[in-house]
N, C-alpha and C positions, 0 to 999 in steps of 0.2 A: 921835464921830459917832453921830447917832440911829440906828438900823432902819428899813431903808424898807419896800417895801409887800412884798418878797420876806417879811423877815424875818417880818411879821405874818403874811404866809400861812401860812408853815412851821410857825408855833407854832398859828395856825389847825390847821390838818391835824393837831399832834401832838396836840392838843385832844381833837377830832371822834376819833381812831383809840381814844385812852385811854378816852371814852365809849362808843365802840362795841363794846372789848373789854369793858365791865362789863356789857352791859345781854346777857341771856340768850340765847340763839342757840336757830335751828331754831323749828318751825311752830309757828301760833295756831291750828292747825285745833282742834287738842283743846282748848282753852280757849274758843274759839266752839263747838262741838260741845254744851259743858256748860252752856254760858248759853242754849240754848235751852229751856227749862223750859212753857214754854205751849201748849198744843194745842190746837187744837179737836178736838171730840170727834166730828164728823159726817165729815172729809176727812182729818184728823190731820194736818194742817199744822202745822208747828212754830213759835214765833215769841220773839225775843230776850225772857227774865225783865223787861226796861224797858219792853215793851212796854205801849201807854197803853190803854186801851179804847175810844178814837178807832177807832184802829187796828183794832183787833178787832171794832167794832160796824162801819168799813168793810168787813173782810172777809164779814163776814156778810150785808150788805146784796148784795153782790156776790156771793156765793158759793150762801146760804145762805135766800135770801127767805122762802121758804116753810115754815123750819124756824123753830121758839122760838130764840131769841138765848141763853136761858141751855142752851139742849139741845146747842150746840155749848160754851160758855161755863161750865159749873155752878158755877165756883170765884169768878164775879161775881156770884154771884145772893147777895140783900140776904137780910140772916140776920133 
């Protein structure tokens, strides 16, 4: 006789537990903490290393009007 739906479950679960004992335990705080690498220089807001300069030239528009874009920004200013 096949395995019914109990059976798939079980081996489901034993699946899911063997994957969860491999994959590392305890916080991402510290690995998000490190990937913040971008600041602006004027507020020192921090913002994730993927960040686009979308993103940054919004903050500034919002933030920042009346200051130079690279005076928060220096590490985008064109060489």
């Amino acid at each position: 006789m096949g395995g019914g739906n109990g059976a798939k479950s079980a081996t489901k679960r034993a699946r899911a537990m063997e994957k969860a004992a491999k994959a590392p335990a305890g916080s991402q705080l510290k690995d998000n903490a490190a990937s913040l690498t971008i600041a602006c220089k004027i507020c020192l807001q921090t913002f994730v290393c993927t960040t686009t300069e979308k993103v940054l030239r919004d903050h500034w528009e919002n933030r920042h009007p009346k200051q130079e874009f690279f005076a928060a920004f220096p590490h985008l200013k064109p060489a």
